[in-house]
N, C-alpha and C positions, 0 to 999 in steps of 0.2 A: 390362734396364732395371728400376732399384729401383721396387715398387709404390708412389703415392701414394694415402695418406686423401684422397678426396673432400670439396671444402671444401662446409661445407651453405649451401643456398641463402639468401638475406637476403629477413628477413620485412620485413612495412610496421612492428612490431614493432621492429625494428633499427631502421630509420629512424625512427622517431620518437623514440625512444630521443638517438639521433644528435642532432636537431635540440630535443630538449625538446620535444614536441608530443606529442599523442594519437596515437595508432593510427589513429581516424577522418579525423582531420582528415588525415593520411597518404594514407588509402584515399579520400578526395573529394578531395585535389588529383591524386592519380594519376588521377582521370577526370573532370578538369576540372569538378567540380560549381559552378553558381553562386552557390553560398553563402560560396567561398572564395576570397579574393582573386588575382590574380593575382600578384603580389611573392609570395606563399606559396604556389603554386602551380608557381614558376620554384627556387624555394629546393629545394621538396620532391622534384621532379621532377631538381634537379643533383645532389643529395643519392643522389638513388636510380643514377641513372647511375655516379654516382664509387663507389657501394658497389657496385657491377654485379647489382641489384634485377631480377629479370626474373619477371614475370609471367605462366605459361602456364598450358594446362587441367590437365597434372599435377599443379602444386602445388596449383591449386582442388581435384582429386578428390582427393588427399591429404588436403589438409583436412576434405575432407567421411568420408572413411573413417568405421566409428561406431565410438565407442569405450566405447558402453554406460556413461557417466555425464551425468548432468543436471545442472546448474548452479542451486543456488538462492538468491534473494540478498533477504534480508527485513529490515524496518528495526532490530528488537532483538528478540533470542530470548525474555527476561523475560516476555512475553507470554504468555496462557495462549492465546487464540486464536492466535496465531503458532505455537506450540509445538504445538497442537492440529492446524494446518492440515502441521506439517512431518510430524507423525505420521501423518498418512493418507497426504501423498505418498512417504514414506518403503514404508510399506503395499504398497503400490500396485507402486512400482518395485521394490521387493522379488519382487511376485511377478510381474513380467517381466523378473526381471533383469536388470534396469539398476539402478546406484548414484548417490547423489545425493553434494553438493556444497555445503554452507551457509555463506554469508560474512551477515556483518550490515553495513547500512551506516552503523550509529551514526546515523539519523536526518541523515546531511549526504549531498548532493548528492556532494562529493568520495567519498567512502569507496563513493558507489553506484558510480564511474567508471573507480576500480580496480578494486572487483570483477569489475565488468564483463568489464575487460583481464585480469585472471587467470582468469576463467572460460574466456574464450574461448584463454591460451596453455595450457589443458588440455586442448582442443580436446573440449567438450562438446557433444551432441548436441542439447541446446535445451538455452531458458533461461528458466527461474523468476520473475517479479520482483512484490516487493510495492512501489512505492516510498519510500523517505525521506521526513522531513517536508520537508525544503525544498529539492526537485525541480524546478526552472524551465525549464532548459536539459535537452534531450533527446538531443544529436548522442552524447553517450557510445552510444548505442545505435545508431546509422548503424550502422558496421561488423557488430553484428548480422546484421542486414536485410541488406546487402552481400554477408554471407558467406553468407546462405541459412543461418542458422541457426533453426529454429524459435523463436519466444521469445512465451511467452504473459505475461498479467500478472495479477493477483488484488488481491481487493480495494482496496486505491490503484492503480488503473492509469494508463492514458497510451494518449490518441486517438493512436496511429500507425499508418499502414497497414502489412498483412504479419504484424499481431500478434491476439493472441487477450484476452479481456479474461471473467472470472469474477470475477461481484460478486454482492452481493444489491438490492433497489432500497431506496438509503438514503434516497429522498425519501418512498415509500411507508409505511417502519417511523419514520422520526421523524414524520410525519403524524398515523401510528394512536396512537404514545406522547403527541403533542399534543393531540389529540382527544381519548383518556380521561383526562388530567389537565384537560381543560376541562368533562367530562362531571363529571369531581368535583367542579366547584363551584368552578375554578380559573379564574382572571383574567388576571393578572399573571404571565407566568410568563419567566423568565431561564432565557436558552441558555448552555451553557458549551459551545465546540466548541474543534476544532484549523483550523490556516490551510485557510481554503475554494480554495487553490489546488488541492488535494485534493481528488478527487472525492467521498470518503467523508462528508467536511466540508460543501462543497457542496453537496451530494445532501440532507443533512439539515438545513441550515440553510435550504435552501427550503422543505424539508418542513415544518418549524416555521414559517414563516412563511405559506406555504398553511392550512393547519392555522388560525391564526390568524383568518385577515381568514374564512375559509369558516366564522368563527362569530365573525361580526363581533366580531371584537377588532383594537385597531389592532395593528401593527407596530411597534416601534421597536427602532433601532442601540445605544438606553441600556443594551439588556436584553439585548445577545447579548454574550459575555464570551470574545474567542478567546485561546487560551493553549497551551502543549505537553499538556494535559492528563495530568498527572503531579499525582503527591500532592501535591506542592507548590501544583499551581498550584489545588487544589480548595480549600485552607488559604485561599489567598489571596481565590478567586473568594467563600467562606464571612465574611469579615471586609469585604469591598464589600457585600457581601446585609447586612451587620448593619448596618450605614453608611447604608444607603437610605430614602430618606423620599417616597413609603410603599414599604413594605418587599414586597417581590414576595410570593406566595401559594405558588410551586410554582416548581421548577428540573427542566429536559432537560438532561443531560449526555450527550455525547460517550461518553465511557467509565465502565465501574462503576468502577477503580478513582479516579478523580476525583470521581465523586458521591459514596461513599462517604467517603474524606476531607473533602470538601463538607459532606458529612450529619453527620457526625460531630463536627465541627469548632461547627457549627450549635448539636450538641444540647449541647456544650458551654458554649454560650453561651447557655441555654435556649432555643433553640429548640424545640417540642414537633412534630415529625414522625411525619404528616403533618398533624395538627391544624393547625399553623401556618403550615407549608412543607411542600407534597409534593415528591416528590422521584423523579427517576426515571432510572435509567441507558440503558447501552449495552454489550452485549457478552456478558452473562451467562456471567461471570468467574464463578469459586467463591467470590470474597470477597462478592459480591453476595449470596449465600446464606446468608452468615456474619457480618452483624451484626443488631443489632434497632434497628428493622423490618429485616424484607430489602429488597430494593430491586426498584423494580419497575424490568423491564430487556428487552431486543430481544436474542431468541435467532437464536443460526444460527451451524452444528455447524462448528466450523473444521476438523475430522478431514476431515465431509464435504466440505467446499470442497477440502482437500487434494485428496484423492479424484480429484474432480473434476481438479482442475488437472494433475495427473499423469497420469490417464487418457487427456484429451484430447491432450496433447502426445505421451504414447508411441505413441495411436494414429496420429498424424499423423506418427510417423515408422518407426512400420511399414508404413506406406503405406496406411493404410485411405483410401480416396476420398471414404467417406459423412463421414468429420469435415472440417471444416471447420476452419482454423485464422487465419479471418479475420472473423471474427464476436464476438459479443458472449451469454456463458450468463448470465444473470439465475438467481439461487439463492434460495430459500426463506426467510425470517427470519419469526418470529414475537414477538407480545407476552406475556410474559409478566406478570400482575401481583400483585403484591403487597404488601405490608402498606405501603409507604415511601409508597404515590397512596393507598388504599384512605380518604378523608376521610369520603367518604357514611358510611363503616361507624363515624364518629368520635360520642362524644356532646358534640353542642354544648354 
């Protein structure tokens, strides 16, 4: 009797394929989750029978076999902290050899969902994720979780259970940057942030607002300015400040490369910084270093968050007990300041 090739088994992969649906929403109607309707439910489930879909412990420990690559998926590489954080994970797995993975998700929710699904048909042994700017919907990550994949998150994370989350505390460092721009003799002072769906966003637009009223100043929605935080949009936030009547005293931004377009833009239209407008970032970029004033800005080592982020996940899947990979690491930032808030030091 002639030998036959073994036909390979049909992943949830295939059926979804089959059907135009996700992988996840695949793997939740296969186990009747109630998040998924039933008509989708009955669709997924004939689909899987007619492909003859079978599910045992095999294919599961197959899956899991390790394949000594990490999956990591951050919203754009242009970033000097992104870039920073990929270098110390890189580091890191380097020297337990294990190899990473970098997909970008162009700041869209779509592009985070394929990555996702391609990380996972390379069958990586955890997963990386900083998220997209506009992130709302989370089931891309179900099958994740499902498959017992480790996946931790960094800096933009996501409340899910089963996952791991390395941040710094953004309500604390935009607090301390509101505080000493009010210590200088600042009032008025305009937030430039990105969407507070974001915890990073969030985290610091409270901060700014605590900050605030804890030295009795009011609050107001007039003065917070949300946008992608890109050179453009500091151009733009820079020509609203020139427009305003009265004219704010000082700007927190989000990130240096926005304040800096911001400031720039400013002193183009004579504004005299910090004399007139202080000015104060996020991120402590190297362009932050490199105009005049420099900018005063909230440090924290992205190499070392790598680090971190890498560490902890390889240890959880060498089985160390004492990590924990359902918890939350809080990481270090500091203020740096300089010449951009520095007004005390101005002559009136």
């Amino acid at each position: 009797m002639a030998n036959q090739s073994k036909k390979p088994d049909v992943t949830i992969y295939d059926i979804a394929e089959a059907l135009e649906v996700s992988p996840s929403t695949v793997s939740r109607s296969l186990k009747e989750h109630p998040s998924i309707s039933k008509k989708t439910i009955r669709k997924v489930r004939n689909q899987a029978e007619k492909m003859g879909y079978r599910s045992n412990i095999f294919a599961q420990n197959l899956r899991r076999q390790k394949t000594n690559i990490i999956g990591v998926i951050v919203p754009r590489l242009n970033s000097h902290f992104m870039s920073s954080a990929i270098s110390g994970m890189e580091r890191v797995a380097n020297k337990n050899h294990y190899k990473i993975i970098i997909s970008q998700s162009h700041e869209t929710a779509s592009d985070e969902a394929g990555s996702v699904e391609m990380m996972l048909e390379q069958r990586v042994d955890g997963l990386i994720v900083s998220l997209a700017y506009n992130t709302e919907d989370m089931t891309h990550f179900d099958t994740v979780i499902e498959q017992g994949t480790p996946l931790i998150f960094f800096d933009r994370v996501a409340e899910l259970t089963n996952s791991t989350n390395v941040v710094i505390d953004n309500y604390q460092a935009a607090y301390d940057s509101v505080s000493h721009l009010i210590d200088q003799g600042c009032s008025r002072i305009v937030h430039i942030t990105g969407n507070t769906s974001r915890n990073v966003y969030s985290g610091r637009l409270n901060g700014y607002r605590q900050a605030l009223l804890d030295h009795e100043l009011s609050f107001s929605e007039d003065l917070v300015f949300i946008n992608d935080l890109q050179e453009r949009d500091g151009q733009e936030a820079a020509e609203k400040i020139l427009q305003m009547d009265p004219r704010p005293d000082a700007v927190f931004v989000s990130n240096d490369v926005c304040a800096v377009s911001c400031m720039t833009h400013l002193q183009e239209n004579g504004i005299r910084v910090p004399r007139d407008i202080a000015i104060a970032g996020f991120n402590n970029d190297p362009i932050s270093r490199f105009v005049k004033p420099k900018i005063t800005t909230v440090d924290y080592d992205g190499q070392r968050v790598g680090e971190v982020v890498a560490q902890n996940l390889i240890n959880h899947l060498e089985g160390d007990d004492h990590i924990s990979i359902t918890n939350t690491i809080v990481l270090n930032s500091e203020l740096i300041i300089r010449a951009s808030s520095q007004r005390s030091k101005q002559t009136k």
